[in-house]
Wavefront OBJ file of the C-alpha trace (Angstrom):
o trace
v 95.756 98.037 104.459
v 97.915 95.413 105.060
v 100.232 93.793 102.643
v 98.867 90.297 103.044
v 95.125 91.629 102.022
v 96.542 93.117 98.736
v 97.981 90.070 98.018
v 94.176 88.244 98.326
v 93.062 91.114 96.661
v 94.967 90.987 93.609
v 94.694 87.522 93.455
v 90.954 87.278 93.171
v 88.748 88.055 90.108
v 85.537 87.850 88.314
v 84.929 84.664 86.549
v 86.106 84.945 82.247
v 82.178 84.481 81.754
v 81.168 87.693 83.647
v 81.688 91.483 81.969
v 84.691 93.365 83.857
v 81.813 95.395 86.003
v 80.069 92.533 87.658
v 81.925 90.358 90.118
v 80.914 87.300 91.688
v 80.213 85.744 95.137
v 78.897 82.696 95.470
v 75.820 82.217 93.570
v 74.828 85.429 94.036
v 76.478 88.551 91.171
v 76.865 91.328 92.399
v 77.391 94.542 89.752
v 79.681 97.675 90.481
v 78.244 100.289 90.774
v 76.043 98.295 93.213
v 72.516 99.463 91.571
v 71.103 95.682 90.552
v 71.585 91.877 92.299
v 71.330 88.947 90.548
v 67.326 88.328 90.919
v 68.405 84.887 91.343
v 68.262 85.516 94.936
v 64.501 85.006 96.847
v 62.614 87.425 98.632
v 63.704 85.211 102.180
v 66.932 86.820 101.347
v 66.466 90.199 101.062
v 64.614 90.173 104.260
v 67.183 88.355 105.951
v 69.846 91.297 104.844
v 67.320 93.544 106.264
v 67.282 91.911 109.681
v 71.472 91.325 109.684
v 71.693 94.656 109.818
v 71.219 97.249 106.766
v 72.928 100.557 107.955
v 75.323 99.479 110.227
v 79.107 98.956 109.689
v 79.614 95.121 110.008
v 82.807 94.426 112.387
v 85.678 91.583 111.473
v 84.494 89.930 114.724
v 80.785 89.408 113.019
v 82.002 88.600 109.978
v 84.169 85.247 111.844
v 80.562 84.261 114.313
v 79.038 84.148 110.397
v 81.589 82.382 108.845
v 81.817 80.201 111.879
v 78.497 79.751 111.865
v 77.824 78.883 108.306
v 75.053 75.787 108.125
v 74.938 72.933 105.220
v 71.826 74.775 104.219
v 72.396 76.348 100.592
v 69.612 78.937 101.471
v 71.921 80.042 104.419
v 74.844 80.230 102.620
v 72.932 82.259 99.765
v 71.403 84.530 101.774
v 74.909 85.191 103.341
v 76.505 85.630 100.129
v 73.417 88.124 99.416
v 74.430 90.110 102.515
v 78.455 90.611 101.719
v 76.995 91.543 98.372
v 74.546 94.337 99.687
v 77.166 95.435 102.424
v 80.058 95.932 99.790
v 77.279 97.988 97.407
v 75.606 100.103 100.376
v 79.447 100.997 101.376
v 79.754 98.646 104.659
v 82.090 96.502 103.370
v 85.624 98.086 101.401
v 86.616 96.432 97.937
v 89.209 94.543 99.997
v 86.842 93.131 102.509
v 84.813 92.066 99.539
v 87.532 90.300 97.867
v 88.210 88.704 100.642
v 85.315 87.059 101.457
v 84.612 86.071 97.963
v 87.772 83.681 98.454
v 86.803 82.850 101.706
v 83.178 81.497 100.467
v 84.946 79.922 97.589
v 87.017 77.717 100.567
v 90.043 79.476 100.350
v 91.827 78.526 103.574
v 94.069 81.022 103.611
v 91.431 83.888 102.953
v 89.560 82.189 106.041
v 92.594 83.012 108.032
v 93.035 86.185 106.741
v 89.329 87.263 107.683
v 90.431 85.972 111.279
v 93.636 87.587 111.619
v 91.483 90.931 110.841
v 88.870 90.201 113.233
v 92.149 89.822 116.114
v 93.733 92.758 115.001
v 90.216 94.801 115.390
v 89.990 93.109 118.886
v 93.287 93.971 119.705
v 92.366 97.859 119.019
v 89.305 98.123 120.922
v 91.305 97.076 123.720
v 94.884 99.191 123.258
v 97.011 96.381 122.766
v 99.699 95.964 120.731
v 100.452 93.033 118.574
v 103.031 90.316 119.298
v 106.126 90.935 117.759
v 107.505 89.236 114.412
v 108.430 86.156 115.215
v 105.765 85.128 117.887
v 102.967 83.149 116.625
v 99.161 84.019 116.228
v 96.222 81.617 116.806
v 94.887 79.038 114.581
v 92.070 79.430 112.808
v 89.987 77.728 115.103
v 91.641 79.229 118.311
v 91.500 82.511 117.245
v 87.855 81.994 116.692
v 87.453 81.788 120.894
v 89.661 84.505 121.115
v 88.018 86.852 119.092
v 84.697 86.036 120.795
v 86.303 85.990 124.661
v 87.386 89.487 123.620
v 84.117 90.868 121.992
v 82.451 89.406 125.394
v 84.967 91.792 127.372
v 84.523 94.852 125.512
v 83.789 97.899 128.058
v 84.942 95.905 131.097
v 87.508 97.064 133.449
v 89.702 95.070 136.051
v 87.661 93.878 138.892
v 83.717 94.335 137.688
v 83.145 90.538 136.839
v 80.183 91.408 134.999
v 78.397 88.562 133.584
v 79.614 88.719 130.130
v 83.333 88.630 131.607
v 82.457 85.201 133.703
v 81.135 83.815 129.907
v 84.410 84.829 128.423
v 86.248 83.416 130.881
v 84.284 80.548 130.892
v 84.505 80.099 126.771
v 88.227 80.686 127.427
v 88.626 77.944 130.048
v 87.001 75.009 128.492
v 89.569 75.488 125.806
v 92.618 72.993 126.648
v 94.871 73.105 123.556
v 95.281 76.370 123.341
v 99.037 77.218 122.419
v 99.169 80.893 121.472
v 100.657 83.779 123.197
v 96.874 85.768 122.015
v 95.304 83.297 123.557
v 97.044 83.060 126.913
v 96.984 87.490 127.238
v 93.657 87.019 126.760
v 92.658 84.607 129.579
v 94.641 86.850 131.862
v 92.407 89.813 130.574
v 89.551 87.709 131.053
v 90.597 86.615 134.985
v 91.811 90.041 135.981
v 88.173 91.440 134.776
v 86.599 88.566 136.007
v 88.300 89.431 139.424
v 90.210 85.968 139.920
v 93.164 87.428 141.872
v 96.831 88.329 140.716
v 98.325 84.253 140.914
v 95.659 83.887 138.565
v 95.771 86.460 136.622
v 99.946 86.064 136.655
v 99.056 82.042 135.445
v 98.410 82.701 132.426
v 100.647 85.664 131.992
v 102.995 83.097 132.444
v 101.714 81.242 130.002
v 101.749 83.393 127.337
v 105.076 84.929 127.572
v 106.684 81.491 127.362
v 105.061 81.281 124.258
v 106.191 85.305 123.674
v 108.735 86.988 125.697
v 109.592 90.083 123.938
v 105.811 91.187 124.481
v 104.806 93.672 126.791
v 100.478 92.680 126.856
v 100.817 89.518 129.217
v 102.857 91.936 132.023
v 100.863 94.703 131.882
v 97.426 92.389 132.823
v 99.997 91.043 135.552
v 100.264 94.670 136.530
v 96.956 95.176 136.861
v 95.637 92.619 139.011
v 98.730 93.425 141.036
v 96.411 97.145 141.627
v 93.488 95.619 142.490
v 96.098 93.425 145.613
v 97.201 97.105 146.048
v 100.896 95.490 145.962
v 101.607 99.179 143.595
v 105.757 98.173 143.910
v 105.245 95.297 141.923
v 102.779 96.134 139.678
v 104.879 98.892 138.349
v 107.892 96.818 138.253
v 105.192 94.740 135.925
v 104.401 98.245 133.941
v 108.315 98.759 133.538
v 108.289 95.722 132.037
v 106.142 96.017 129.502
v 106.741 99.431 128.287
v 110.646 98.091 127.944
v 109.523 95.357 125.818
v 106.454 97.420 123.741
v 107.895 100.756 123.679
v 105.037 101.826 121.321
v 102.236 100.072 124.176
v 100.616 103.551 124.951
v 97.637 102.097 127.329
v 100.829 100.566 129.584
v 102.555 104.154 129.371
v 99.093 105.737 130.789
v 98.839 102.865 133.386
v 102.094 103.146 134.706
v 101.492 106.674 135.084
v 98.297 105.937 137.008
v 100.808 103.937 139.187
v 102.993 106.590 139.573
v 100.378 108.807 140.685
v 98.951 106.651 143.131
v 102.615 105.717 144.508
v 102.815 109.622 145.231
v 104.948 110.133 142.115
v 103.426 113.469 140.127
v 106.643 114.031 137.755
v 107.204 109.987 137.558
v 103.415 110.082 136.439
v 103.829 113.266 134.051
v 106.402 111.515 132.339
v 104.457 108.142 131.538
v 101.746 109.675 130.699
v 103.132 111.788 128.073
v 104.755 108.612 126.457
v 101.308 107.400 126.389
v 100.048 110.648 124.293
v 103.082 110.937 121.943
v 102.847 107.396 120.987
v 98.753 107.734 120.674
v 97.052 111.174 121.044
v 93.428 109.719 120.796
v 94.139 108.056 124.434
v 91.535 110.134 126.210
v 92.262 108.610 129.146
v 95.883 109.682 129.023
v 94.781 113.390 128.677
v 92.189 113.413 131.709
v 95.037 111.762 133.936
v 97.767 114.082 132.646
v 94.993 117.270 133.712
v 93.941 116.037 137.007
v 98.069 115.661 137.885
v 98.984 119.192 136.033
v 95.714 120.652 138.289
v 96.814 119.255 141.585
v 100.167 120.555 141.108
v 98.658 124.209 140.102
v 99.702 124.094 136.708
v 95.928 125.070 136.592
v 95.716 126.585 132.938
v 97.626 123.698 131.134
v 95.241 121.158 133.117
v 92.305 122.585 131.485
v 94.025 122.089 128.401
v 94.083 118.527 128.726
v 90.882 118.192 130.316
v 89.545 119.566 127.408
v 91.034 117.515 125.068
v 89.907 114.560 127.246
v 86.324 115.497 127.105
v 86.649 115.694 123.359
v 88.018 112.202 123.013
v 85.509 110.873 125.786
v 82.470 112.557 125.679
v 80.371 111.098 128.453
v 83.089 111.040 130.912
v 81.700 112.292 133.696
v 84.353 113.012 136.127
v 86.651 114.612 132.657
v 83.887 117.302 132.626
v 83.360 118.144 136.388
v 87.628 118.419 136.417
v 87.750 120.594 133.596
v 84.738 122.742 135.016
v 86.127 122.885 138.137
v 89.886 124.145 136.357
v 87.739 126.870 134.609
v 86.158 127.903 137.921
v 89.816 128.746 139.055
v 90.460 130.627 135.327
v 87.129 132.839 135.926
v 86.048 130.970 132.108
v 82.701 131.394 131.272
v 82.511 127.901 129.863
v 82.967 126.377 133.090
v 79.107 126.284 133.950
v 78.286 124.550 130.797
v 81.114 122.186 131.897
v 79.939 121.347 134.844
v 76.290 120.776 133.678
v 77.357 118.309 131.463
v 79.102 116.370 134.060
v 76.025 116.239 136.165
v 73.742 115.196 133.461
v 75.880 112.245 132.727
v 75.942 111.566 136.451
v 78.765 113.306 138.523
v 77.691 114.538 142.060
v 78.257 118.396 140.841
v 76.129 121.412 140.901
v 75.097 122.347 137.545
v 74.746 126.412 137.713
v 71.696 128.205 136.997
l 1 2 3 4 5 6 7 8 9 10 11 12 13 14 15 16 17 18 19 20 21 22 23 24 25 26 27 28 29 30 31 32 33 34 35 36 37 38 39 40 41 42 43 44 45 46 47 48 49 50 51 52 53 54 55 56 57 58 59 60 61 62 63 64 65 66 67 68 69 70 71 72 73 74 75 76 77 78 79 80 81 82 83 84 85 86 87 88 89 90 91 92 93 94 95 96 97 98 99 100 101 102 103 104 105 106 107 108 109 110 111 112 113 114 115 116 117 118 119 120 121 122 123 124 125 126 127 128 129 130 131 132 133 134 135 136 137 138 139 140 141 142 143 144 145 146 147 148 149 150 151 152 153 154 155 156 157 158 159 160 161 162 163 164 165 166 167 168 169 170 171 172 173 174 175 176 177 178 179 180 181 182 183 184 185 186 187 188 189 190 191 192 193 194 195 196 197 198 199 200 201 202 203 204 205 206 207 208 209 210 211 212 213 214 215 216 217 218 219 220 221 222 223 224 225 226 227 228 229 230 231 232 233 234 235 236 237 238 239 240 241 242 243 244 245 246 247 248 249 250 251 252 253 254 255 256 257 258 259 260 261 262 263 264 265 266 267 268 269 270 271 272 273 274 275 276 277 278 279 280 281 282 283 284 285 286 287 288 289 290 291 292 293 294 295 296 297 298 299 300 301 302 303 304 305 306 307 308 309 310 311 312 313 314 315 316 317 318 319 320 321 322 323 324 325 326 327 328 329 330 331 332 333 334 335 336 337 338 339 340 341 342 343 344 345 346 347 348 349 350 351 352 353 354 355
């Protein structure tokens, strides 16, 4: 956990009035272990936890569209204090999280931007980016707020599709005009190279947010890619070399560059990227399929598998990871190489499946 969230942490506590085992949000108190709730709390309430979402792990991002979304209404804000309360006792929320949004529905300010600092850093994860380095600023409060929703919206899109939810985010993105963080700016160029807006565009706000950040590899490697789509490959890896050199720990620009490599003809170039990307993050499945399909079209057959294995593993409905590692056993004579292949037709791939 980061230091910061200790430091909330330790700093908040259950009111002198309360026994050590209950602790307070809101109006609503909440005991540890979580077997009673105040009864202070209506029936509306309880229903309304039901419908946000018993079961299911409740992400930073969420928790910011309900805090920014918080009405006047004191039965809204009750029944959202009721909901941290059930989350943190049914195990959804940690201690920490908790804590933290105690202070933040007391008005802390800086708990507020604490909960949206998490909610960018969860963001930044889904999408294998690295943060800015010490020094370079993050968003405001209310910046990072569009932010974290643009990049929620572009979740599971790739460079090109321009799926509906990427126009939205690009459109939420756009209508901001005081935006002044680096975030900010790496994320409009995410947004434009999904939304298929063409490299100048794409390179615009690159721009942008390396002026506000130059030691930070994110804004060049969205450069890079919208430089793949122009199929200009000599400066999109120039763009790749770039950011690697200035996020040495940036494994999704490692893997790119390799995918670079590979399509500038480049198999040991590509080999060696692509291993940077697995030493600095093993759980890259993407890195491992790429590094199989190279190792199997340069007939290192058997350590292809390997890594197509581990790849389907990591990324279990990827299609074309299944039919490549089926296709690798084939060559072995392995057994396991029908079962292989009938996987990757069942999620789609244009393979036989063996009777």
């Amino acid at each position: 956990m980061s230091g910061w969230l200790w430091v909330l942490a330790a700093s908040a506590r259950p009111p002198d009035a309360l026994p050590s085992r209950y602790v307070q949000i809101g109006s609503v108190t909440c005991r540890e272990p979580m077997d009673e709730v105040s009864r202070s709390v209506d029936a509306a309430a309880q229903a309304q936890y039901l419908h946000l979402g018993l079961g299911a792990k409740v992400s930073y991002a969420q928790q910011v569209q309900r805090l920014d979304g918080l009405s006047a209404d004191q039965k809204v804000r009750e029944r959202l204090e009721f909901k941290i309360c059930m989350d943190y006792g049914n195990g959804l929320l940690t201690k920490e999280e908790y804590t933290l949004w105690s202070l933040v529905l007391q008005g802390d300010p800086d708990a507020r931007a604490s909960l949206h600092r998490l909610a960018l850093g969860e963001q930044r994860t889904a999408a294998h980016e690295v943060p800015p380095p010490t020094g370079c600023a993050e968003p405001a409060v209310e910046e990072s707020a569009v932010v974290v929703r643009a990049a929620e919206l572009l979740a599971g899109g790739s460079s090109g599709a321009a799926r509906p939810a990427d126009l939205e985010a690009l459109a939420l993105l756009e209508a901001r005009t005081d935006a002044r963080s680096a975030p900010f700016w790496a994320t409009l160029a995410r947004a434009r190279l999904y939304a298929a807006k063409g490299p100048e565009a794409v390179a615009a706000a690159a721009d942008r947010a390396l002026a506000a950040c130059p030691s930070w590899g994110v804004p060049d490697s969205y450069r890079a890619g919208a430089l793949v789509l122009a199929n200009r490959l000599g400066p999109a890896r120039d763009a790749l070399l770039a950011a690697t050199a200035k996020s040495p720990d940036y494994a999704f620009a490692w893997y790119n560059l390799g995918a670079v490599e590979l399509a500038g003809g480049d198999a040991g170039a590509a080999l060696t990227a692509l291993d940077r990307a697995i030493a600095r993050d093993p759980s890259l499945g993407e890195a491992h399929w790429l590094k199989g399909r190279v190792l199997v079209a340069t007939g290192r057959v058997a350590e292809g598998a390997v890594s197509l294995e581990r790849a389907t593993a990591l990324l279990p409905d990827h299609a074309e990871a299944w039919a490549q590692l089926g296709a690798a056993w084939q060559q072995q004579g392995d057994a396991r190489a029908a079962r292989a292949l009938c996987r990757a037709k069942e999620l789609g791939a244009a393979v036989p499946c063996p009777g």
